[in-house]
LUMTOR-661465 format. One record per residue (C-alpha): chain; residue number from 1; z, x, y. Coordinates in steps of 0.25 Angstrom, whole numbers, plus 5000, padded with zeros to 4 digits. Layout:
N
MITOR|chain|resi|zz|xx|yy
MITOR|A|NUM|Z|X|Y
...
! end
This chain:
569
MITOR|chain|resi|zz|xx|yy
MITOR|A|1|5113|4939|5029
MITOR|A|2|5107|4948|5039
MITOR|A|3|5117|4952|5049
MITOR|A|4|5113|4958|5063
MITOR|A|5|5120|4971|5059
MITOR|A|6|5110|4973|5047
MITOR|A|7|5099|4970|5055
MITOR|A|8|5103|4978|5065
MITOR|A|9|5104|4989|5053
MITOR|A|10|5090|4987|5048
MITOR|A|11|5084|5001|5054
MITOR|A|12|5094|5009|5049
MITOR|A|13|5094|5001|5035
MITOR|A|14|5079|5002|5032
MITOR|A|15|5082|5017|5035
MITOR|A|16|5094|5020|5030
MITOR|A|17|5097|5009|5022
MITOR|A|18|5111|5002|5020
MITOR|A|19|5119|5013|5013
MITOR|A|20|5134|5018|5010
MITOR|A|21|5139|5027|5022
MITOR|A|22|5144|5036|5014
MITOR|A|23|5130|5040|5008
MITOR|A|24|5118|5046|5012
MITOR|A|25|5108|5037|5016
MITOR|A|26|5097|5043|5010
MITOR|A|27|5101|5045|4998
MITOR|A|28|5103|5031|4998
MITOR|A|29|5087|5030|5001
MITOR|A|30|5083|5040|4991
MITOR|A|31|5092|5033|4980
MITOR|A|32|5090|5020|4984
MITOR|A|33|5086|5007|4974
MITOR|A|34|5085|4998|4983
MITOR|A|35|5071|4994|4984
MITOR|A|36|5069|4992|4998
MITOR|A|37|5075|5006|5003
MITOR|A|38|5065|5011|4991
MITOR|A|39|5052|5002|4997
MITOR|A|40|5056|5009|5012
MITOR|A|41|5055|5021|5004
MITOR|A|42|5043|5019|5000
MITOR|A|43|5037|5016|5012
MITOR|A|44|5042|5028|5021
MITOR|A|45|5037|5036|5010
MITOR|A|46|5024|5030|5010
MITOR|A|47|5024|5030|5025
MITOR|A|48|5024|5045|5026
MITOR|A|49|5013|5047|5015
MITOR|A|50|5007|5038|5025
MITOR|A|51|5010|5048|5036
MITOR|A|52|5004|5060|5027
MITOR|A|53|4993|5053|5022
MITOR|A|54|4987|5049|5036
MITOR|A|55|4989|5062|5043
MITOR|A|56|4983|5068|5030
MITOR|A|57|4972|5058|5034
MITOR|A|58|4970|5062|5048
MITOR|A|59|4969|5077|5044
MITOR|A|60|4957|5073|5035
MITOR|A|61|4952|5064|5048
MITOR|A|62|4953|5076|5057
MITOR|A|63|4946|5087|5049
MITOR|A|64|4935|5077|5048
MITOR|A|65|4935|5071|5063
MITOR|A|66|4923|5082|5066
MITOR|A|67|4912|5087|5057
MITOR|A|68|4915|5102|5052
MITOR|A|69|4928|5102|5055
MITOR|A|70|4938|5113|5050
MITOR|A|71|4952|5105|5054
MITOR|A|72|4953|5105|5038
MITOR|A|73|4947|5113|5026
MITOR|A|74|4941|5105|5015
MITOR|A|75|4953|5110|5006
MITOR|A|76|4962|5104|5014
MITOR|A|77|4954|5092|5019
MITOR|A|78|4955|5090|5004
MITOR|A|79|4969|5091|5000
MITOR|A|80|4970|5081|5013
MITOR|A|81|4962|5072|5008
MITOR|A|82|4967|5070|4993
MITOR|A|83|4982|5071|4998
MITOR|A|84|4978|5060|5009
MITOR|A|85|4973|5050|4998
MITOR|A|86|4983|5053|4989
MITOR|A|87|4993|5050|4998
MITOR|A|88|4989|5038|5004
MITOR|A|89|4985|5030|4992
MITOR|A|90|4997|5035|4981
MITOR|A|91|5008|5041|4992
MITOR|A|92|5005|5029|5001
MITOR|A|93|4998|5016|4998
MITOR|A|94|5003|5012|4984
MITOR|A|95|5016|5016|4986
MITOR|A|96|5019|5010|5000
MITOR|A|97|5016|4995|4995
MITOR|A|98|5027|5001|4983
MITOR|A|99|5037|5003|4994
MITOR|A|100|5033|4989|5000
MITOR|A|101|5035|4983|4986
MITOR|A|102|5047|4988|4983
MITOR|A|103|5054|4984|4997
MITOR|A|104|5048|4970|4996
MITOR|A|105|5046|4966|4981
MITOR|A|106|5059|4964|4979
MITOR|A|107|5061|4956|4991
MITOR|A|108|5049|4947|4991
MITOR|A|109|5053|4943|4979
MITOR|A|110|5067|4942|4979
MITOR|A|111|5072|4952|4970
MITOR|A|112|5084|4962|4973
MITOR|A|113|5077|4975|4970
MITOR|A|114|5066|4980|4962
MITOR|A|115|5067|4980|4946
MITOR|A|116|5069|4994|4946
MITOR|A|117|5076|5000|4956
MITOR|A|118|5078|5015|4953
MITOR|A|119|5064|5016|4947
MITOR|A|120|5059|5011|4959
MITOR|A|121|5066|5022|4968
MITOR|A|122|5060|5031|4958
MITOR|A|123|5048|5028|4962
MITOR|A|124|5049|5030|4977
MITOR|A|125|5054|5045|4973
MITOR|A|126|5042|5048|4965
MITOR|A|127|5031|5043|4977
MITOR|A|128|5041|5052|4984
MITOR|A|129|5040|5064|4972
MITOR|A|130|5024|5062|4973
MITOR|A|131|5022|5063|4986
MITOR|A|132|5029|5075|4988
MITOR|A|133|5022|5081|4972
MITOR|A|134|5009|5078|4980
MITOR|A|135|5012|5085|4994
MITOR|A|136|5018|5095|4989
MITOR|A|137|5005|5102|4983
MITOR|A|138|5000|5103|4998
MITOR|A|139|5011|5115|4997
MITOR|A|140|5004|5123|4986
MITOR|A|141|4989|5115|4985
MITOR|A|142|4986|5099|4990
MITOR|A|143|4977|5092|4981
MITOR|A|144|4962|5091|4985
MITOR|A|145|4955|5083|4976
MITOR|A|146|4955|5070|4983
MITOR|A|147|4965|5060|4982
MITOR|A|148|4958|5055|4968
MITOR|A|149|4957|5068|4963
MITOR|A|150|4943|5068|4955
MITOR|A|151|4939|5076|4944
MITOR|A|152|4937|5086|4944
MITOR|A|153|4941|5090|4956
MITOR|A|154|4956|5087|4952
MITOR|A|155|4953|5098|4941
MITOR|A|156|4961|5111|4940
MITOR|A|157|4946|5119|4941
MITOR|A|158|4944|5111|4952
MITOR|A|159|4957|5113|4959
MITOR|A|160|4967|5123|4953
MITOR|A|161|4979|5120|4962
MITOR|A|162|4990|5111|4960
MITOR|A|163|4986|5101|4972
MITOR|A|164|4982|5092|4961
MITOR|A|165|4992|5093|4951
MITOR|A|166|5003|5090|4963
MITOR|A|167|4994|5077|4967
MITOR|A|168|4994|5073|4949
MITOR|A|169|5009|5074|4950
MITOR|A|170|5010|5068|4963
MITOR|A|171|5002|5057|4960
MITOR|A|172|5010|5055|4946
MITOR|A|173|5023|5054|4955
MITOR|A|174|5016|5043|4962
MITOR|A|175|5012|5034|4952
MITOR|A|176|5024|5035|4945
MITOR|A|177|5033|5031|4958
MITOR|A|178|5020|5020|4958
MITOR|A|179|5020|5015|4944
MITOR|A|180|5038|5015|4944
MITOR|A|181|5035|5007|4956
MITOR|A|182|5024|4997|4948
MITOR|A|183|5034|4995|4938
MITOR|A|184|5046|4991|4949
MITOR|A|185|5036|4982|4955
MITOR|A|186|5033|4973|4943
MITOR|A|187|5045|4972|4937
MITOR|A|188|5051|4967|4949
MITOR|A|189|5040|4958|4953
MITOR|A|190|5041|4952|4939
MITOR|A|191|5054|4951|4935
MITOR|A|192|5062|4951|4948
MITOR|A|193|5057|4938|4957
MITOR|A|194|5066|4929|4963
MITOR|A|195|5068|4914|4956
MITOR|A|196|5055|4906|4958
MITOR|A|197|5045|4917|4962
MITOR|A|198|5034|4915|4952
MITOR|A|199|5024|4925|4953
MITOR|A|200|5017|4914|4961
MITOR|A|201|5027|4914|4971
MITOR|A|202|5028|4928|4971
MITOR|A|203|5025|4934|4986
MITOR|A|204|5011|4942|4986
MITOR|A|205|5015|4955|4989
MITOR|A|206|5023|4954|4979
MITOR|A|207|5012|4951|4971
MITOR|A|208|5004|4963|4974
MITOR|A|209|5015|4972|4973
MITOR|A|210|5015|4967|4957
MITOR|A|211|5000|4969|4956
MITOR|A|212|5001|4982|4964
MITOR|A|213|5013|4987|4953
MITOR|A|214|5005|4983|4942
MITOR|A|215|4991|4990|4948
MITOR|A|216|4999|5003|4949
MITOR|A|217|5004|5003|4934
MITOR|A|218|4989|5002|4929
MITOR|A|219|4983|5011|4940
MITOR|A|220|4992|5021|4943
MITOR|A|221|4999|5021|4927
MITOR|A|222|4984|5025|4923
MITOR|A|223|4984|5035|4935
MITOR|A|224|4994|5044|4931
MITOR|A|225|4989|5046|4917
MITOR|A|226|4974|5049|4924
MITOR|A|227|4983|5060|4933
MITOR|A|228|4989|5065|4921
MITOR|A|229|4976|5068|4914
MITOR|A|230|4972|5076|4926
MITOR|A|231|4984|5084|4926
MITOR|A|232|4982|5088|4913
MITOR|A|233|4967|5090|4915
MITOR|A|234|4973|5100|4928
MITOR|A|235|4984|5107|4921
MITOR|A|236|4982|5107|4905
MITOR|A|237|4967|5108|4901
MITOR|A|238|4965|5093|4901
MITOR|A|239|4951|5086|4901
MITOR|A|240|4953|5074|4908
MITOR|A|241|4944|5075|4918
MITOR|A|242|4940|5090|4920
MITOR|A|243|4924|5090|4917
MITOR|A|244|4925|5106|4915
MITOR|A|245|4936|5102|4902
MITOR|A|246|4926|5090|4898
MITOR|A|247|4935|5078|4908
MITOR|A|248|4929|5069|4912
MITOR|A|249|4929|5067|4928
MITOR|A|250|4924|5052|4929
MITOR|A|251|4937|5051|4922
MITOR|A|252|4946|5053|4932
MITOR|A|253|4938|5046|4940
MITOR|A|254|4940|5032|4932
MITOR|A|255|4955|5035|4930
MITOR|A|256|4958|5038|4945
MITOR|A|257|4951|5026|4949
MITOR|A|258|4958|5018|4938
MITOR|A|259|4969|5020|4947
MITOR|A|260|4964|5020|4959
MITOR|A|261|4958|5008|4963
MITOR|A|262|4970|4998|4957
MITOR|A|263|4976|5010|4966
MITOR|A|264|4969|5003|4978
MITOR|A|265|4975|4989|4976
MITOR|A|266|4988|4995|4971
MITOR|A|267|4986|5000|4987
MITOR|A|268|4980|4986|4992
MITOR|A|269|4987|4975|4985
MITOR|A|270|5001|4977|4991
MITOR|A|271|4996|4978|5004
MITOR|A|272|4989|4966|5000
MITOR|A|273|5002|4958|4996
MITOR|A|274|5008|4961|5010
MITOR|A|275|4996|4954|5017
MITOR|A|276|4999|4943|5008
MITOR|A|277|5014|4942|5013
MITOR|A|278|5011|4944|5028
MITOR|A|279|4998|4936|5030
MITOR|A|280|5005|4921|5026
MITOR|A|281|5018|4926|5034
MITOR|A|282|5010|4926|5048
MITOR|A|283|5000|4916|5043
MITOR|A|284|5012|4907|5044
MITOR|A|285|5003|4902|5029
MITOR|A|286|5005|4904|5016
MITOR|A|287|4996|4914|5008
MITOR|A|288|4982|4906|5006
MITOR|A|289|4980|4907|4990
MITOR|A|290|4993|4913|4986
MITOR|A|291|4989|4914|4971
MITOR|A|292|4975|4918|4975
MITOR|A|293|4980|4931|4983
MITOR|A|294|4990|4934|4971
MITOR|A|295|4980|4933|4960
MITOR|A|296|4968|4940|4969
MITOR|A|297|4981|4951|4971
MITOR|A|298|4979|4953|4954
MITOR|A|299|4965|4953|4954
MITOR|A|300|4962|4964|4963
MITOR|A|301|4972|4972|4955
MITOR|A|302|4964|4967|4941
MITOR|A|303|4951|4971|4947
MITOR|A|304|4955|4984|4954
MITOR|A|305|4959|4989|4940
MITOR|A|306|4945|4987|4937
MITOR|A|307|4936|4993|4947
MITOR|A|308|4940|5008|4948
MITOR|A|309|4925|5012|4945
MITOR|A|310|4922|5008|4955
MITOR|A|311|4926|5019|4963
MITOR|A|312|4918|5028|4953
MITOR|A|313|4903|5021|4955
MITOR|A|314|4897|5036|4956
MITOR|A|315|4902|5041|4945
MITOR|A|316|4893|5041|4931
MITOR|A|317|4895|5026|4926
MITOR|A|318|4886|5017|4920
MITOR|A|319|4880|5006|4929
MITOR|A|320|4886|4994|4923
MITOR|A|321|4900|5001|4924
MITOR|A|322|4896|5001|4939
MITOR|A|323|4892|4986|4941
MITOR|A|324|4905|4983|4934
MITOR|A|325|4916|4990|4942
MITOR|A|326|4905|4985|4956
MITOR|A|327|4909|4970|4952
MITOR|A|328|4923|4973|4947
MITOR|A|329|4924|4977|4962
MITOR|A|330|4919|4967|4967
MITOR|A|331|4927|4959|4961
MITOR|A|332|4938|4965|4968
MITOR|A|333|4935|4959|4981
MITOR|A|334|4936|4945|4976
MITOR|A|335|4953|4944|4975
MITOR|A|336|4953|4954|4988
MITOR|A|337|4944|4945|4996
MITOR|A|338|4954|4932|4991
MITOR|A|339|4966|4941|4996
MITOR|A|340|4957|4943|5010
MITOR|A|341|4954|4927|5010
MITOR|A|342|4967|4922|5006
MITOR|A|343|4974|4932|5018
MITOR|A|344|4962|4924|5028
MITOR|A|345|4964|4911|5024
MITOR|A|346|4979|4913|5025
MITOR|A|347|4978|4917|5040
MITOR|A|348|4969|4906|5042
MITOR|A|349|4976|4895|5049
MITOR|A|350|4988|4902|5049
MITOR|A|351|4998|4902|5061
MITOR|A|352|4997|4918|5062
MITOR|A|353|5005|4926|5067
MITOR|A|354|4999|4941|5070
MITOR|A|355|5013|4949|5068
MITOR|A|356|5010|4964|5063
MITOR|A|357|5010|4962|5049
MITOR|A|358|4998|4950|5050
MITOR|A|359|4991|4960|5059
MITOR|A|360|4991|4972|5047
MITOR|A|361|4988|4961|5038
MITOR|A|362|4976|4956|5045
MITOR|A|363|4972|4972|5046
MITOR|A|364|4972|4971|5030
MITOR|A|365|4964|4958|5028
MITOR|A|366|4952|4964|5038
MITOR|A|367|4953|4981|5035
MITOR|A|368|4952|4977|5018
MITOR|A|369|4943|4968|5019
MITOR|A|370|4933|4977|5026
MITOR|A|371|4937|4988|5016
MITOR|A|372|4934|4978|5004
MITOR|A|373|4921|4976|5009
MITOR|A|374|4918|4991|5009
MITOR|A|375|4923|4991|4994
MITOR|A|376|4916|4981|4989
MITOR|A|377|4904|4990|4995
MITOR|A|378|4908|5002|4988
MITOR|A|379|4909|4992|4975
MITOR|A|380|4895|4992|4976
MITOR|A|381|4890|5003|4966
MITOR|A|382|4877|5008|4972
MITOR|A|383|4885|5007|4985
MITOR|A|384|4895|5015|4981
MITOR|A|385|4887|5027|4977
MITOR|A|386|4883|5029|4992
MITOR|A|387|4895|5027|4997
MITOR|A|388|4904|5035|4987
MITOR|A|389|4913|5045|4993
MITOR|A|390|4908|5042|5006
MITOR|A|391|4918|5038|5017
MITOR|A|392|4915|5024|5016
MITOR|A|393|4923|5024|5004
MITOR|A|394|4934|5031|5012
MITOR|A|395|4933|5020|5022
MITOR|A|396|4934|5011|5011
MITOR|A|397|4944|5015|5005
MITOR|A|398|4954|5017|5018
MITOR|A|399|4947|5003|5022
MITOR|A|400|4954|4998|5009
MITOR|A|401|4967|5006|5008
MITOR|A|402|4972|5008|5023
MITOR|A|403|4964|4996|5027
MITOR|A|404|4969|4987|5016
MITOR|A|405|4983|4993|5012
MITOR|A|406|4989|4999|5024
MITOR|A|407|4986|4987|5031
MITOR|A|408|4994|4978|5023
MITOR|A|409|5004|4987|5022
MITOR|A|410|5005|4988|5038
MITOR|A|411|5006|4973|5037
MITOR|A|412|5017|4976|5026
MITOR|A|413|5025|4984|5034
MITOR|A|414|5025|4976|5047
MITOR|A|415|5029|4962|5041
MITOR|A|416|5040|4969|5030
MITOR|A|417|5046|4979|5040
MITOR|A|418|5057|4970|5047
MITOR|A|419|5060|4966|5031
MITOR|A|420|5063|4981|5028
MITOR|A|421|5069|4985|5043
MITOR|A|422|5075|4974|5049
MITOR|A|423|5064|4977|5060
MITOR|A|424|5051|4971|5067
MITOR|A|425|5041|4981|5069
MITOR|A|426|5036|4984|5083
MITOR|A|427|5024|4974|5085
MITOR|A|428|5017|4982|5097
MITOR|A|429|5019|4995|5086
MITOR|A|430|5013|4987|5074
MITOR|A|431|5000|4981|5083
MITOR|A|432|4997|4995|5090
MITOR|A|433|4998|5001|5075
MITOR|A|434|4988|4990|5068
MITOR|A|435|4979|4991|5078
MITOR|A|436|4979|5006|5076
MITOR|A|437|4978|5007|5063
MITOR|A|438|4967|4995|5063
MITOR|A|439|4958|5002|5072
MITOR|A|440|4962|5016|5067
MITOR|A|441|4961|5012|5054
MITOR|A|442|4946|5008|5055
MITOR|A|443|4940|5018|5066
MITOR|A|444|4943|5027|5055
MITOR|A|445|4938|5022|5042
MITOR|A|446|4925|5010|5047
MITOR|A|447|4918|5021|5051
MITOR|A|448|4920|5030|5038
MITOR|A|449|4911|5018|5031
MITOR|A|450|4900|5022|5040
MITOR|A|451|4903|5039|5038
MITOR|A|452|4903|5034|5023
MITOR|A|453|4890|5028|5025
MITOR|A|454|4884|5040|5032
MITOR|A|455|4887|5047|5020
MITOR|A|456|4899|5053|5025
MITOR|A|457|4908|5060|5012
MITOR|A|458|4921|5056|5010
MITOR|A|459|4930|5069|5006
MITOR|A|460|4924|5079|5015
MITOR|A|461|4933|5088|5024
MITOR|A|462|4920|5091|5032
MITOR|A|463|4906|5087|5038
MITOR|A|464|4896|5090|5046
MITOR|A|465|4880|5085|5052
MITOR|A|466|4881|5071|5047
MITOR|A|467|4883|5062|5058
MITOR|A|468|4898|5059|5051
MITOR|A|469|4903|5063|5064
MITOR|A|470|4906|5051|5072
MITOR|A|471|4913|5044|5059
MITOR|A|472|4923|5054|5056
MITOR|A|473|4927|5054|5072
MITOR|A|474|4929|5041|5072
MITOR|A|475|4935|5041|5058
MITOR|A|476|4946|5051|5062
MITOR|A|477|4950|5044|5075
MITOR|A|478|4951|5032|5069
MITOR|A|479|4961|5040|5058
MITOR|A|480|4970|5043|5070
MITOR|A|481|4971|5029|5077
MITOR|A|482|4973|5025|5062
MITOR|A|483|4985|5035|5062
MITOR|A|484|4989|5031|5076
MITOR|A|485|4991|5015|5069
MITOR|A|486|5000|5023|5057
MITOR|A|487|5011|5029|5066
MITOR|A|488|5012|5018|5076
MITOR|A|489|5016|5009|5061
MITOR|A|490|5024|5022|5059
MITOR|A|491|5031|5023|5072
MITOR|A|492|5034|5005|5072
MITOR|A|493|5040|5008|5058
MITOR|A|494|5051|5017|5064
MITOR|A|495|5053|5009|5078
MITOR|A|496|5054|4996|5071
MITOR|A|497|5064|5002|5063
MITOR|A|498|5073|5006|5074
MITOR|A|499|5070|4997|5084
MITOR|A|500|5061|4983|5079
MITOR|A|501|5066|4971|5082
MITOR|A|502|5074|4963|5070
MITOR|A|503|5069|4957|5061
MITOR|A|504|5078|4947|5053
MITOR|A|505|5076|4944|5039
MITOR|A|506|5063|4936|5041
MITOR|A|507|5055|4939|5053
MITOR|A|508|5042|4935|5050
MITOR|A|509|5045|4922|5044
MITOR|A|510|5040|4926|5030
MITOR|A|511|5037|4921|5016
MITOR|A|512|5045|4930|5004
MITOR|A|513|5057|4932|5003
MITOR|A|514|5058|4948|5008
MITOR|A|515|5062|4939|5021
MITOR|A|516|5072|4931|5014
MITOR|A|517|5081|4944|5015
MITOR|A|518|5089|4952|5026
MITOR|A|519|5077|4962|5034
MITOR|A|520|5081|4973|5029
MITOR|A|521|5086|4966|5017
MITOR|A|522|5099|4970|5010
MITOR|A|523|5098|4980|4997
MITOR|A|524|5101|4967|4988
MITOR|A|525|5089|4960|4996
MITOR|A|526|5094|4946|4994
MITOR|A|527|5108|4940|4992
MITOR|A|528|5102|4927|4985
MITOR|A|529|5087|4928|4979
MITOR|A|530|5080|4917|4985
MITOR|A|531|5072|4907|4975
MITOR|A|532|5057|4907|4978
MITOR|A|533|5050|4893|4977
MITOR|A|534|5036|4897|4984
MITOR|A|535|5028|4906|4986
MITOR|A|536|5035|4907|5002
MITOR|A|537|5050|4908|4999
MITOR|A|538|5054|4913|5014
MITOR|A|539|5049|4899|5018
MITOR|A|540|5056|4892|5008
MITOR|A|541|5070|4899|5012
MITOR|A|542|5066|4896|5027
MITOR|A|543|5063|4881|5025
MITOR|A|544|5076|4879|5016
MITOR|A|545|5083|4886|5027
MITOR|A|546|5079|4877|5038
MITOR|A|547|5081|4864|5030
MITOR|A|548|5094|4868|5026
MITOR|A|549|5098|4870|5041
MITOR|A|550|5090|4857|5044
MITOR|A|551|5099|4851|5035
MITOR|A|552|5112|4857|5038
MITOR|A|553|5109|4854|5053
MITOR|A|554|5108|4838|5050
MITOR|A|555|5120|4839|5043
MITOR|A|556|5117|4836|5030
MITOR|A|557|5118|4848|5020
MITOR|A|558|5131|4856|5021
MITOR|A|559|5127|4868|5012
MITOR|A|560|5114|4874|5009
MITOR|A|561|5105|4867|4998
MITOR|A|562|5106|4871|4984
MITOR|A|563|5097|4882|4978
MITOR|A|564|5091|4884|4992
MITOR|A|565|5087|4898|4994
MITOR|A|566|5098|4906|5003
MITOR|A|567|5095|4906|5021
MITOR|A|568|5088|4919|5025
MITOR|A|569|5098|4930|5028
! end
């Protein structure tokens, strides 16, 4: 039962936590098993990767803001530039929906921890050892070969530094920490559910947190052994991929985008689970198509396994190979655009509420689709060749990625933060912020489409005479609204957690069974695991609740019901 002092408590206990006096408390943080102090580990580290990574970005955005400019030399732009990718994609978005997952899994669906508690702490130190493997090189030599590292500029003749040796290693760290994580995920999923959720019952982020875990042990597994290879090839006369020892560039090439487009829905999907959790919440509706969103979930990880190629239409490959990975593409869209229709027809009718979560959501459903579309452009082969490693694709991809993942993840953070603080966000705070990062976000990268279409190079520190001007202006005070957005969400984060209002244990009124608990909720989660019998358990508990006071009020029950689940705390 929640008392008033604990709530009162709740700033100091998503902080400091609930620990002996006569112990440090963070050492109590740094050892913890508990996996909801590990998931606000997660996500204050990711947070400042995210703070790295974005000024790393407006560096970039500054040097070009004016043609011929000098603010940074191309060695540097570079070194920007592959730390700035790197960062955001490995140090960032896969492992910010882990730190989500690991919070609320166990929660959602009403286990006590994860499967593995220490392993998962193990994981969180070695995202931590990786980032600082990878920022250390910027002591001795950064890594400029771009975030994906082709060969054979990744080569020891082409750069004889360690920059890239730091940012194999680094990356190593990284999906280890990932695949630890992976395996956490499904053996909790699997094994660990309350009595009566079926997989069919099971809440959809939590489903896509299962197809995430599993996307990362095929994707990043196979990434790590591709790594390796160019580690040998650098440091111990490999020929991998080196072309002056007879490797074989393509090669890296078709292993690095093995990994990295299941890498994009590894990014997407969680982000896409919480749009399926908030959505229904302030549509006052249940999910339109439950089993649709949850098999279309599946199907874009099955098919995103397939299409890496398609990243790779101007390299040499026969032109069947090409129409195949086009359609496999195309393909794609089909379960994205069911997601996209089923989130539609789920608002439709709905008695909606537009709190700041819906709002976020919304901004999901409108900036993927637009950044869908482009891809389905780029799917085109012939279309592709013009447009490749222009700054369409740049667009595209930040159109997907921010557009798509940060999005929902903004959604995330606003409707699960008074479950982790014990807070409401600031709603003045969290409006000024999305429009901020709405407008920012696209003044900065719809008119990269047109510089991508003009013919504008992606990767360049410089330019000059081509009527590229106006774009990249634009494009680089759009970057700063953009960045304005970030620190307002930033600054609401560490007000709210001070001074938000309470929230009580169930403030939205919501669906799973995170909100059947205390907010934050205790180390043990629950004192009695609830049974599931729908796909909506908070309704079931609230409905039993009130027919039971009902009753007791008439006079005609003098104890609760048997096998009814317990009242909300």
């Amino acid at each position: 039962m929640a008392t008033p002092e604990y709530a009162a408590r709740a700033p100091e206990i998503i902080i400091h936590g609930e620990v002996p006096r006569d112990r440090a408390r963070w050492i109590d943080w740094v050892t913890t098993t508990d996996h909801k102090k590990i998931g606000i580990l997660y996500l204050f580290t990711t947070a400042f990767f995210f703070l790295v990574g974005g000024v790393e970005a407006l560096l970039m955005r500054i040097q070009l803001g004016s043609p011929d400019n000098t603010f940074l030399d191309p060695t540097t732009y570079s070194q920007l530039f592959t730390l700035h990718g790197t960062t955001m994609i490995f140090m960032v978005i896969v492992p910010i929906a882990a730190g989500f997952g690991n919070y609320l899994v166990p929660l959602m669906i009403g286990a006590r921890d994860m499967a593995f508690p220490r392993l998962n702490m193990l994981s969180w130190w070695l995202l931590v050892l990786g980032g600082a493997v990878l920022y250390g090189s910027i002591f001795w030599d950064p890594p400029a070969a771009g975030w994906t590292s082709y060969a054979p500029l990744s080569s020891r003749n082409f750069l004889p530094g360690n920059g890239i040796d730091a940012w194999i290693l680094g990356l190593h760290l990284v999906g280890i920490s990932s695949i630890l994580g992976a395996i956490n995920f499904v053996a909790t999923i699997h094994n660990m559910r309350a009595p009566g959720m079926t997989l069919s019952r099971m809440p959809l982020f939590v489903w896509t947190i299962l197809v995430y875990a599993y996307l990362i042990l095929i994707a990043l597994s196979s990434f790590a052994a591709t790594l390796a290879m160019l580690l040998i090839d650098r440091n111990f006369d490999g020929a991998f991929f080196d072309p002056q020892a007879g490797g074989d560039p393509v090669l890296w090439q078709h292993l690095f985008w093995f990994m990295g487009h299941p890498e994009v829905y590894i990014m997407v999907l969680p982000a896409f689970g919480m749009v399926s959790e908030v959505i229904p919440v302030f549509a006052r509706k249940p999910i339109f198509g439950y089993r649709a969103v949850a098999a279309a979930t599946a199907a874009i990880a099955f098919l995103g396994v397939l299409v890496w190629a398609h990243h790779m239409f101007t390299a040499p490959m026969a032109l069947g190979v090409l129409g195949f990975f086009m359609i496999a593409s195309f393909a794609v869209a089909v379960p994205t655009g069911i997601k996209i229709f089923n989130w539609i027809a789920t608002l439709w009718r709905g008695n909606i509420e537009f709190r700041l979560p819906l709002l976020f959501a919304v901004g999901l459903v409108a900036q993927f689709a637009m950044g869908g579309m482009t891809g389905v452009m780029l799917a085109i082969f012939p279309v592709d060749w013009q447009l490749h490693d222009t700054y369409f694709v740049v667009a595209h991809m930040h159109h997907v990625l921010f557009g798509g993942a940060a999005f929902g993840l903004l959604a995330g953070l606003y409707y699960w933060f008074p479950k982790m603080s014990g807070r409401m966000m600031s709603e003045a705070l969290g409006k000024l912020s999305f429009w901020l990062l709405l407008i920012g976000f696209n003044v900065t990268f719809l008119v990269q489409y047109s510089a991508g279409l003009s013919g504008m190079p992606r990767r360049i520190a410089e330019y000059s005479g081509s009527g590229l001007t106006e774009y990249n202006v634009i494009s680089t005070v759009g970057s700063f609204i953009l960045a304005a957005g970030a620190l307002v969400t930033v600054a609401n984060v560490f007000w709210s957690i001070r001074k938000g209002r309470h929230a009580g244990p169930d403030p939205w009124r919501a669906n799973t069974l995170e909100w059947f608990t205390p907010s934050p909720p205790p180390e043990h989660n629950f004192d009695v695991i609830p049974t599931v019998r729908s796909l909506e358990p908070m309704k079931d508990i609230r409905r039993s609740v009130q027919e039971r006071e009902a009753a007791l009020g008439d006079g005609e029950v003098t104890e609760p019901p048997a096998k009814q689940p317990e009242p909300i705390p």
